[in-house]
TORDRENTI-145728 format. One record per residue (C-alpha): residue in three letters; chain; z, y, x. Coordinates in steps of 0.2 Angstrom, whole numbers, plus 5000, padded with zeros to 4 digits. Each point is the difference from the previous one (the first is absolute). Example, Ala and Ser with C-alpha at 12.3 -4.5 7.8 and 13.67 -1.06 7.14 Angstrom:
<vovos>
+-----+---+------+------+------+
!   r ! c !    w !    v !    u !
+-----+---+------+------+------+
! Ala ! A ! 5039 ! 4978 ! 5062 !
! Ser ! A ! 4997 ! 5017 ! 5006 !
+-----+---+------+------+------+
</vovos>
This chain:
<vovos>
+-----+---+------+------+------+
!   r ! c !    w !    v !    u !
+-----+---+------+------+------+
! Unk ! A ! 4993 ! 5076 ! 5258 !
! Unk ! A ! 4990 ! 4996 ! 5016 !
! Unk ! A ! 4989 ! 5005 ! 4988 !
! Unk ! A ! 5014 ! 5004 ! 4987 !
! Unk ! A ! 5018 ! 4996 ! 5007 !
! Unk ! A ! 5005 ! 5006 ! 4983 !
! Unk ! A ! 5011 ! 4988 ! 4989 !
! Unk ! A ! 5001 ! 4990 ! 5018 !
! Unk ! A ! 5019 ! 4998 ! 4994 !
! Unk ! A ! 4995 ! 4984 ! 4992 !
! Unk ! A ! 4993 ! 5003 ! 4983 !
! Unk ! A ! 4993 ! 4983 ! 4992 !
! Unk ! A ! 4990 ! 4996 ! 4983 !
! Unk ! A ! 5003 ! 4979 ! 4996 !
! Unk ! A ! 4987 ! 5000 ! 4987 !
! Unk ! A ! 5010 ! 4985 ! 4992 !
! Unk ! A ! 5015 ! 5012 ! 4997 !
! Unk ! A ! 5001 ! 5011 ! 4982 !
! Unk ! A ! 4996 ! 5014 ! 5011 !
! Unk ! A ! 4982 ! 4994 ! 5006 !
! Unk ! A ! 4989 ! 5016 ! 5008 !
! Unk ! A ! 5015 ! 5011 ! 5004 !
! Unk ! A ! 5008 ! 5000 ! 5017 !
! Unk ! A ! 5017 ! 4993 ! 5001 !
! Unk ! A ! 5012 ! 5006 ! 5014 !
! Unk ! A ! 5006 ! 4985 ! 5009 !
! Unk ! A ! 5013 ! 4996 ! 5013 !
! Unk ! A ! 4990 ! 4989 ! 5010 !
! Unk ! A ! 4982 ! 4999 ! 5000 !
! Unk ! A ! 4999 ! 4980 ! 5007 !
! Unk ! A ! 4992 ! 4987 ! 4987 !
! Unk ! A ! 5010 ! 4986 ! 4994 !
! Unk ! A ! 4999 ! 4986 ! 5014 !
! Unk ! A ! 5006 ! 4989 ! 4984 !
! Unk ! A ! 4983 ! 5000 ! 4992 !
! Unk ! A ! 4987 ! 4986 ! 5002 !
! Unk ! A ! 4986 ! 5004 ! 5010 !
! Unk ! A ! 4986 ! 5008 ! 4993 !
! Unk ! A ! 5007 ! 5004 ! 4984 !
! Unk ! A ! 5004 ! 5018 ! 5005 !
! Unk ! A ! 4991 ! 5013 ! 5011 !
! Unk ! A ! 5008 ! 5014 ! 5008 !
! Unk ! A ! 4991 ! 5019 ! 5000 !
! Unk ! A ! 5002 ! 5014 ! 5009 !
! Unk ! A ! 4992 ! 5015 ! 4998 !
! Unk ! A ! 5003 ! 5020 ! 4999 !
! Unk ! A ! 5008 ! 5001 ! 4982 !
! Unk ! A ! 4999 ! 5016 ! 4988 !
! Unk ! A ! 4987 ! 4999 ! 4986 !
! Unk ! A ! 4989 ! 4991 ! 5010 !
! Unk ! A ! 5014 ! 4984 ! 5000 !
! Unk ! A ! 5001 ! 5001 ! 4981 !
! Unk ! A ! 4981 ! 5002 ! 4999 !
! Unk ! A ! 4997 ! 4982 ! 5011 !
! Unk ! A ! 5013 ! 4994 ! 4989 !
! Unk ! A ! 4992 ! 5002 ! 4987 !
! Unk ! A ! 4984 ! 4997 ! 5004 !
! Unk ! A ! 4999 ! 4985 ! 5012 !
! Unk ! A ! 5019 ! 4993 ! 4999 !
! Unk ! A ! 5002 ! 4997 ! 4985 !
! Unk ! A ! 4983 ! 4992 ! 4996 !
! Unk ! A ! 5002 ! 4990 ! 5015 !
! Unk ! A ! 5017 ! 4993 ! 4995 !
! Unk ! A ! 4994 ! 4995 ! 4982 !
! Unk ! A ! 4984 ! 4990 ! 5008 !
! Unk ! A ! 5010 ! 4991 ! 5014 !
! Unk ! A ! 5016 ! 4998 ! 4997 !
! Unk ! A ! 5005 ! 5008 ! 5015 !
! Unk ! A ! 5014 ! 5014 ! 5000 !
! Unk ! A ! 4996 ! 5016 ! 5011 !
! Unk ! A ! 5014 ! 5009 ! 5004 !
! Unk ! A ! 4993 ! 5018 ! 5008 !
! Unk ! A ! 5010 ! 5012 ! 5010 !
! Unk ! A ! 4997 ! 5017 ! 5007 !
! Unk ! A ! 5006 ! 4999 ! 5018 !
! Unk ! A ! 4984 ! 4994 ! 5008 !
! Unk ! A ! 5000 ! 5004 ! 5020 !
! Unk ! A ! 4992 ! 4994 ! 5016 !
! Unk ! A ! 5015 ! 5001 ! 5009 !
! Unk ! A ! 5009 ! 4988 ! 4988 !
! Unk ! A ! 4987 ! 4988 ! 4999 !
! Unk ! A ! 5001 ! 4998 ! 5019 !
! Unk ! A ! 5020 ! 4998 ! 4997 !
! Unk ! A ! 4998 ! 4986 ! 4990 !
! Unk ! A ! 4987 ! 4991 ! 5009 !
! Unk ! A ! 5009 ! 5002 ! 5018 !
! Unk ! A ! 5019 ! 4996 ! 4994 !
! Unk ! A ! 4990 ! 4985 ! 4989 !
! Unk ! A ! 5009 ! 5006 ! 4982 !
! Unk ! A ! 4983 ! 5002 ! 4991 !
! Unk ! A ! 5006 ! 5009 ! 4982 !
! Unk ! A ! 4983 ! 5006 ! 4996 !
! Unk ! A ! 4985 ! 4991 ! 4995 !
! Unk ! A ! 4985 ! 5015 ! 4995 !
! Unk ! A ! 5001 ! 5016 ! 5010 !
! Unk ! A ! 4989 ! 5014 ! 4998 !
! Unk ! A ! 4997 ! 5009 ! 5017 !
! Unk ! A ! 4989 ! 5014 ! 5005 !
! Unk ! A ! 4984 ! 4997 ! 5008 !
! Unk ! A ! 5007 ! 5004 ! 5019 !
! Unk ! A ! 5015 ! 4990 ! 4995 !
! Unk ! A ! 4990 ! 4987 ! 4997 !
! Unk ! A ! 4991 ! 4999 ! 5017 !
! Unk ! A ! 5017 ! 5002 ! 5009 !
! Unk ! A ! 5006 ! 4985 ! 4989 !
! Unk ! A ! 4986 ! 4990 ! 5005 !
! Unk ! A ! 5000 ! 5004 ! 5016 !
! Unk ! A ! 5019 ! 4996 ! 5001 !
! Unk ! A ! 5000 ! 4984 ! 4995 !
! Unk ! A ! 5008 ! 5003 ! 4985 !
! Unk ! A ! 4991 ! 4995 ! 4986 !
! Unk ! A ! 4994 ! 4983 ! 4991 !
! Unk ! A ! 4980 ! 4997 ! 4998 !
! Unk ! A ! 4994 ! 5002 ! 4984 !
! Unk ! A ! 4994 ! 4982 ! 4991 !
! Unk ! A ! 4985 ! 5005 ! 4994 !
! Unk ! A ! 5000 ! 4982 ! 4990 !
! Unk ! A ! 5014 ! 5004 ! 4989 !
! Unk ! A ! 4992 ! 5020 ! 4999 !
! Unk ! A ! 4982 ! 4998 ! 4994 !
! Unk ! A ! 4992 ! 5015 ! 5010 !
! Unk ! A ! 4985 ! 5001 ! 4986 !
! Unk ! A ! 5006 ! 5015 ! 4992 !
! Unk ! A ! 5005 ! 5010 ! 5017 !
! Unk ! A ! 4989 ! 5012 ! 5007 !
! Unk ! A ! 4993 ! 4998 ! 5018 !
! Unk ! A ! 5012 ! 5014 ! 5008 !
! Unk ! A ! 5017 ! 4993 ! 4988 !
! Unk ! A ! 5000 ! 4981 ! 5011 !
! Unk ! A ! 5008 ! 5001 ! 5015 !
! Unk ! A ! 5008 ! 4981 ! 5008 !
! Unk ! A ! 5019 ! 5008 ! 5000 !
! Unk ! A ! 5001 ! 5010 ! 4983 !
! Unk ! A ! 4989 ! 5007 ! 4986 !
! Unk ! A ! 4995 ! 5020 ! 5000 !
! Unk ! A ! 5004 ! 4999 ! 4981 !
! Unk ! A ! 5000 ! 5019 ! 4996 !
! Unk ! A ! 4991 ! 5013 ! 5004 !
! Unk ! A ! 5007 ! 5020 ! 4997 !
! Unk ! A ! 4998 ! 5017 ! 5003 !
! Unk ! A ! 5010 ! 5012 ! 5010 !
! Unk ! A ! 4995 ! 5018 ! 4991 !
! Unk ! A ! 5005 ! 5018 ! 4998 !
! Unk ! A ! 5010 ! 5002 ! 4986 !
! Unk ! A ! 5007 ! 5016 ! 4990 !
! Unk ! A ! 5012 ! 5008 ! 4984 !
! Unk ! A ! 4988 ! 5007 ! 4987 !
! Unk ! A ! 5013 ! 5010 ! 4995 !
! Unk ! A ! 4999 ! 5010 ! 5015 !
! Unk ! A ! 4983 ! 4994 ! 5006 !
! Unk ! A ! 4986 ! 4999 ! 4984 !
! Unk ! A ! 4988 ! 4988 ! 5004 !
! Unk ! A ! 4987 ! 5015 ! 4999 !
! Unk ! A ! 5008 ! 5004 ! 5017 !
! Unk ! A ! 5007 ! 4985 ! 5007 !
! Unk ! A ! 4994 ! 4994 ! 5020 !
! Unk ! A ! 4982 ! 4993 ! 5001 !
! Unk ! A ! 5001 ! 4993 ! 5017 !
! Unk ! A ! 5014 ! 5001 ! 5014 !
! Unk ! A ! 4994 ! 5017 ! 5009 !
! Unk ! A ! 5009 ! 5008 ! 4982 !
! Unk ! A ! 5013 ! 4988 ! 4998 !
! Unk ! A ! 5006 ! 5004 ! 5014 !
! Unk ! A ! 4995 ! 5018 ! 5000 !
! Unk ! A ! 5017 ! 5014 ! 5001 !
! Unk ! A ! 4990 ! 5014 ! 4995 !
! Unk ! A ! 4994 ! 4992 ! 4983 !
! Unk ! A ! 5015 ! 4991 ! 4994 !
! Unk ! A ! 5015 ! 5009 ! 5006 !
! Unk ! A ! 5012 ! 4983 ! 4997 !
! Unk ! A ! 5008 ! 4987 ! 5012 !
! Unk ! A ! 4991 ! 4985 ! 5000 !
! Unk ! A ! 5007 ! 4981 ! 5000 !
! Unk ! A ! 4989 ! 4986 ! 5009 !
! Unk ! A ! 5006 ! 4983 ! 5004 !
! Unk ! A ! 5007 ! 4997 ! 5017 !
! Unk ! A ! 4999 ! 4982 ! 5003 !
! Unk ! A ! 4984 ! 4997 ! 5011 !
! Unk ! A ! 5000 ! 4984 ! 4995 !
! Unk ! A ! 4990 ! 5004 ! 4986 !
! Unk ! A ! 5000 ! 5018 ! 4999 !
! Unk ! A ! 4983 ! 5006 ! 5003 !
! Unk ! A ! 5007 ! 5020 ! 5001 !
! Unk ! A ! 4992 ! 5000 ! 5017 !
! Unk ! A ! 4983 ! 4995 ! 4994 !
! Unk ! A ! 5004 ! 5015 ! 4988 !
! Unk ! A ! 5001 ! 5013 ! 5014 !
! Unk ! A ! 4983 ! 4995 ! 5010 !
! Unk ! A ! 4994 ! 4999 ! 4982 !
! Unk ! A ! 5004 ! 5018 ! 4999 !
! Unk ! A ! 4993 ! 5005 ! 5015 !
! Unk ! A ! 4984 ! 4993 ! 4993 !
! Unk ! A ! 4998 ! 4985 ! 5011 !
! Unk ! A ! 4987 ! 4988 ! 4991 !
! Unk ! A ! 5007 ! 4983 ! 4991 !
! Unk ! A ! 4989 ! 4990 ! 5015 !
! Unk ! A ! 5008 ! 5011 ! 5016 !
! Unk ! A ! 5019 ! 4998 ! 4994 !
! Unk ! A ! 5004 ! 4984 ! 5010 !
! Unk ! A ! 5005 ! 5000 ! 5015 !
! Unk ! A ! 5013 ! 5010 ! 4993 !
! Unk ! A ! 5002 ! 5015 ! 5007 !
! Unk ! A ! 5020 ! 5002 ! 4998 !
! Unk ! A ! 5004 ! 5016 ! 5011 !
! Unk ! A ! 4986 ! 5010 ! 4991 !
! Unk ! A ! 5007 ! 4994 ! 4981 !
! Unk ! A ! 5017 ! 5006 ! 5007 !
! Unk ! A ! 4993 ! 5016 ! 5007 !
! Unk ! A ! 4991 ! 5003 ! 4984 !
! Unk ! A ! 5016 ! 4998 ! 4989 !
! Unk ! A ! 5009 ! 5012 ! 5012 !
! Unk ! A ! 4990 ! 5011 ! 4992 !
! Unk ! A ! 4996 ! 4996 ! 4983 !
! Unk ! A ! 5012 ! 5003 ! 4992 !
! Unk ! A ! 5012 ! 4998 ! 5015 !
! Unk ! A ! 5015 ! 4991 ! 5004 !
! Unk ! A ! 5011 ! 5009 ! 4989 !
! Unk ! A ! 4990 ! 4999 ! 4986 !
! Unk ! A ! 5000 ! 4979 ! 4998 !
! Unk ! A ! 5012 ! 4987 ! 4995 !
! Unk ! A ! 5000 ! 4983 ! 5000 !
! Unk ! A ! 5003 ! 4985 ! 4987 !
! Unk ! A ! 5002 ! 4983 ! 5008 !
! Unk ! A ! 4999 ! 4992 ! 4983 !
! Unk ! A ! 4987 ! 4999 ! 4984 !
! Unk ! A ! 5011 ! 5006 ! 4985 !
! Unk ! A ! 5005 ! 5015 ! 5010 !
! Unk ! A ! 4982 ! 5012 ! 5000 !
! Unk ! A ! 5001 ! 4997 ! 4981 !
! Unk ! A ! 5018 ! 5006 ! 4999 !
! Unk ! A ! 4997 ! 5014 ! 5012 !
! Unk ! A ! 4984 ! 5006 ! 4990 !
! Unk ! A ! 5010 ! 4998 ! 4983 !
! Unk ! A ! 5014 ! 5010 ! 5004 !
! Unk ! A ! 4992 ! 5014 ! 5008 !
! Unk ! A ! 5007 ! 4996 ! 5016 !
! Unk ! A ! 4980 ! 5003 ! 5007 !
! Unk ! A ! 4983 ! 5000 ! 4991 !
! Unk ! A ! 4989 ! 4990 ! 5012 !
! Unk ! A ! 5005 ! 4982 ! 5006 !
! Unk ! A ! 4993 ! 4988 ! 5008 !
! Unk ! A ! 5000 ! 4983 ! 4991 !
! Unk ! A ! 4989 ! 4983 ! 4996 !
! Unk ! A ! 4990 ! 5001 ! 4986 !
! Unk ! A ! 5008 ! 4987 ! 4987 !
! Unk ! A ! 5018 ! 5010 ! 5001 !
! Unk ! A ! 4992 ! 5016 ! 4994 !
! Unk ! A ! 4990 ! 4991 ! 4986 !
! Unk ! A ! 5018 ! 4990 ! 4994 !
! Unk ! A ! 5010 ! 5015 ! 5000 !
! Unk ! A ! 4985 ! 5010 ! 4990 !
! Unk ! A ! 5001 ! 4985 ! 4988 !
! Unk ! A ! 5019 ! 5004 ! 4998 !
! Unk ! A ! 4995 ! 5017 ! 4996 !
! Unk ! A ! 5003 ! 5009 ! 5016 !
! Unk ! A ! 4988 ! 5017 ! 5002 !
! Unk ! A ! 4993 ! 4994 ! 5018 !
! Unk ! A ! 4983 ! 4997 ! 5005 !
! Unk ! A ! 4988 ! 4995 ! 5015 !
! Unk ! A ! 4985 ! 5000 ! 5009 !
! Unk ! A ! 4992 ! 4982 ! 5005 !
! Unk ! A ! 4988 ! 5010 ! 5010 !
! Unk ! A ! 5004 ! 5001 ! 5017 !
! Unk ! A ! 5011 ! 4986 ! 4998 !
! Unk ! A ! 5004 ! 4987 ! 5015 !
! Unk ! A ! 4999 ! 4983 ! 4992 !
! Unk ! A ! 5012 ! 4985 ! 5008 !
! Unk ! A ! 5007 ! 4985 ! 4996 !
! Unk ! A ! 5014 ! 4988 ! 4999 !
! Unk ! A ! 5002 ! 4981 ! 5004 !
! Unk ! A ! 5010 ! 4986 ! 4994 !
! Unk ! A ! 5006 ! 4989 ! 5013 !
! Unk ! A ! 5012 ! 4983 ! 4999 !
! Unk ! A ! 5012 ! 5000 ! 5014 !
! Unk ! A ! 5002 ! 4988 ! 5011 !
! Unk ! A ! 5010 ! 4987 ! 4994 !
! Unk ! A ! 5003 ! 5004 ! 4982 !
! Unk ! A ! 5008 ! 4990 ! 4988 !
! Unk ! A ! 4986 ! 5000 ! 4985 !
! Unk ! A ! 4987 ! 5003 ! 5011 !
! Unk ! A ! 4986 ! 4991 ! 4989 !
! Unk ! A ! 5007 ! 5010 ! 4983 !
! Unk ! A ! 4997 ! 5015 ! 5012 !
! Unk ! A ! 4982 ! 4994 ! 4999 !
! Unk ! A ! 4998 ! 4996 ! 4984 !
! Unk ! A ! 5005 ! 5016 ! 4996 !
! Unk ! A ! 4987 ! 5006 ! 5011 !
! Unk ! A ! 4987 ! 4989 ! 4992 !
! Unk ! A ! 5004 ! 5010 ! 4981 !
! Unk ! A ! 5001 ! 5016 ! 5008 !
! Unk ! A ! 4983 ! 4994 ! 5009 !
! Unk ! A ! 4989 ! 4992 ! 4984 !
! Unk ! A ! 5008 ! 5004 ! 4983 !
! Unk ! A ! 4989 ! 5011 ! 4993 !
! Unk ! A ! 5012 ! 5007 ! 4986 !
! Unk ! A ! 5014 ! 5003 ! 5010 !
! Unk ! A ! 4989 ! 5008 ! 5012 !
! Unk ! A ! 4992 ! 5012 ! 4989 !
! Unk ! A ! 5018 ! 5004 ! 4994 !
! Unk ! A ! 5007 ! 5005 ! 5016 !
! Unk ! A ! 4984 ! 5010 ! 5006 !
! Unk ! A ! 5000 ! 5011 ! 4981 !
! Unk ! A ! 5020 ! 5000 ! 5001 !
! Unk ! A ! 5002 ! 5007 ! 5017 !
! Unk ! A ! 4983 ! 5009 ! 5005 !
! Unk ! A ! 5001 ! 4989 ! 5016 !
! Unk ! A ! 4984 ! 4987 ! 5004 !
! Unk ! A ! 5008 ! 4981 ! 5001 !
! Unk ! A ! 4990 ! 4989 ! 5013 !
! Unk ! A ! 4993 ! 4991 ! 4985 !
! Unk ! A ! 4982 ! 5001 ! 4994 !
! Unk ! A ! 5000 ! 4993 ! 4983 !
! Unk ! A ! 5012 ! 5011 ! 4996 !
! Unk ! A ! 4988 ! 5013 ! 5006 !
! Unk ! A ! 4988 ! 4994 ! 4989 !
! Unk ! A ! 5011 ! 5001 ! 4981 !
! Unk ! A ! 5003 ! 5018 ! 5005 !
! Unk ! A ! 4991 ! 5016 ! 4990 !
! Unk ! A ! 4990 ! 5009 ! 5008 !
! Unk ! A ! 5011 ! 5017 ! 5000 !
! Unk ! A ! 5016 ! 4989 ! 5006 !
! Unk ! A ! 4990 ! 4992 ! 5015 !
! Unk ! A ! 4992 ! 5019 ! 5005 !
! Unk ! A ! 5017 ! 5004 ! 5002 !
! Unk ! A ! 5006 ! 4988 ! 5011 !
! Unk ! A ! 5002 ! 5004 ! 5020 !
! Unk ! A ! 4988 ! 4986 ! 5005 !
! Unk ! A ! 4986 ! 5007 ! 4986 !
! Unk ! A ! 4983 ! 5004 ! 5011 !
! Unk ! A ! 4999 ! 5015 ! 4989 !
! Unk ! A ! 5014 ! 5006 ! 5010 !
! Unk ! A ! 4992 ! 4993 ! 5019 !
! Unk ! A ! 4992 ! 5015 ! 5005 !
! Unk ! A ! 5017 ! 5012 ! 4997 !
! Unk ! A ! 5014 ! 4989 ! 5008 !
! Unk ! A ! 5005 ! 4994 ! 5017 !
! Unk ! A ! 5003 ! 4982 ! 5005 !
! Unk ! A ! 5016 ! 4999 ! 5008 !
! Unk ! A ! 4998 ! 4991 ! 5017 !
! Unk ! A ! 5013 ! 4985 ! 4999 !
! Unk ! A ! 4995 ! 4992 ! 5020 !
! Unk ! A ! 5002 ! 5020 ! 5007 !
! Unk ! A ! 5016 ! 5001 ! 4991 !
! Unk ! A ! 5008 ! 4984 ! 5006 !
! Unk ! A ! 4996 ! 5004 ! 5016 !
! Unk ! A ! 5007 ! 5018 ! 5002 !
! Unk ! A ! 5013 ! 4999 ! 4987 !
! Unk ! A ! 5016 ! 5001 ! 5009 !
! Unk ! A ! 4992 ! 5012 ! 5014 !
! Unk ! A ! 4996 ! 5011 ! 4986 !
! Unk ! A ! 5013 ! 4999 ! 4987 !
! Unk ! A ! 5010 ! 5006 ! 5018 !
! Unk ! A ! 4987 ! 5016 ! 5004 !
! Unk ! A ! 5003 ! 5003 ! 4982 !
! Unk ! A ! 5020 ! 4999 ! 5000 !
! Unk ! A ! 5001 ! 5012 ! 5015 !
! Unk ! A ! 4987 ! 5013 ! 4989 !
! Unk ! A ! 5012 ! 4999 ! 4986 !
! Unk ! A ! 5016 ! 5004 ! 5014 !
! Unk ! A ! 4989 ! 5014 ! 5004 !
! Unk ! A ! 4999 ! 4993 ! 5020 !
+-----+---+------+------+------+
</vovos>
């Protein structure tokens, strides 16, 4: 999946269908040019639990207020976004992006202002509002492990140990889409470079640093969500990489894995309309729920262990469920903001440095 190309074959849940909040594999992922305006919305995103759990959450609530069907795929991309909009066949009218993304999308031309009279911006917070897109979610990229072979007694505190050969003698899995793996932070993190000297990133020292610790041979790589937790579970290795809210789902479903928000390197994602959808103002109403209902909202955040740009959610949460959350200030201090301008600027040069490491060039 640029984050998560898993399930990019086309999966789809249509929550008015009798199987609302599973995914559907579908032959086409392109909405029905059929339907009036408006009374649809089209959403892409990175599927797995975290599809059934905005289902769930936002979807369905959404379409009993409004009316408005929201069909929801998991086959969200940059690059296909840009297909659309260039060959002027707009299927999709919500897409989430990565924060780079979302500067290169901008940048490009590709994207439709956000209309900020049909989305009331009262319940977004001052870094969320953005004049092409909403940062509607904010999550933690952290160091995860099997507590059948790692007790929590004896799990990583900080990257220098995760990453550590001598103290957990175990291949390691970290995510390798630089779009928004932060695995890089992890190494500088590791070498005990302080949260405030990480950016400009040093790329060539990370690399050197993960050369040695644990060494090439000792990393693999998942390019989707679903597959740390599947790696973890099946003993395939005992320490992951991996965003928060999949660890705290597949723990809910009984899986022995745990992990440490400290340390973490907290990101975000945006929602964007493309230019020239078809149900561009639903895509906006949308937004607007996501935005202001407070119920839902409080839902989504408690559900998913993932802050929604939406402060009177915020406010309905207990106090133990918003502590927990990666945008909590009881967690400021131990956690690295990712740097969203720095990575859309040196992504491609990067993700290309980092290709070559992998080759072993």
């Amino acid at each position: 999946m640029n984050r998560r190309s898993f399930l990019r074959a086309g999966a789809v849940t249509a929550l008015g269908a009798p199987f609302a909040g599973s995914l559907l594999t579908a032959c086409s992922t392109k909405s029905s040019s059929s339907a009036k305006a408006n009374t649809t919305v089209t959403v892409t995103s990175y599927g797995g639990s975290y599809n059934d759990q905005l289902t769930k959450t936002i979807l369905t609530p959404f379409k009993k207020k409004t009316g408005i069907l929201p069909t929801l795929l998991a086959n969200t991309s940059l690059a296909a976004l840009k297909s659309q909009v260039q060959s002027g066949d707009v299927q999709w009218d919500l897409v989430e992006l990565t924060a780079p993304e979302y500067v290169q999308a901008v940048e490009e031309g590709l994207l439709e202002k956000f209309d900020y009279g049909i989305i009331s911006d009262k319940g977004l917070p001052a870094y969320a509002k953005a004049e092409y897109g909403i940062k509607y979610l904010s999550f933690l990229f952290v160091m995860a492990w099997d507590q059948t072979h790692i007790p929590d007694a004896s799990a990583p505190t900080d990257w220098a140990q995760f990453f550590d050969q001598g103290r957990f003698r175990t291949k390691r899995s970290v995510y390798g889409q630089l779009s928004d793996s932060s695995v890089l932070e992890a190494a500088r993190l590791a070498e005990g470079v302080p949260f405030d000297k990480i950016y400009p990133l040093d790329v060539d020292a990370a690399l050197r640093y993960l050369a040695q610790h644990p060494g090439r041979d000792r990393l693999i790589y998942h390019t989707a969500n679903q597959e740390p937790i599947q790696q973890l579970t099946s003993g395939e290795v005992a320490l992951s990489t991996s965003f928060n809210n999949r660890i705290s789902a597949a723990r809910k479903d009984g899986a022995k894995l745990n992990f440490s928000s400290r340390n973490g390197v907290l990101a975000g994602d945006y929602f964007v309309v493309p230019k020239g959808a078809r149900n561009k103002e639903a895509a906006f109403r949308l937004m607007d729920f996501m935005s202001n209902d407070a119920d839902a909202g409080a839902d989504f955040d408690t559900t998913t262990n993932l802050t929604l740009a939406n402060t009177a959610a915020l406010a309905k949460l207990p106090a133990d469920v918003a502590d927990s959350l990666p945008t909590s200030p009881k967690l400021a201090d131990s956690i690295l903001v990712r740097d969203d301008r720095w990575w859309a600027e040196h992504l491609k040069k990067t993700e290309q440095a980092f290709e070559l490491w992998q080759a072993g060039s």
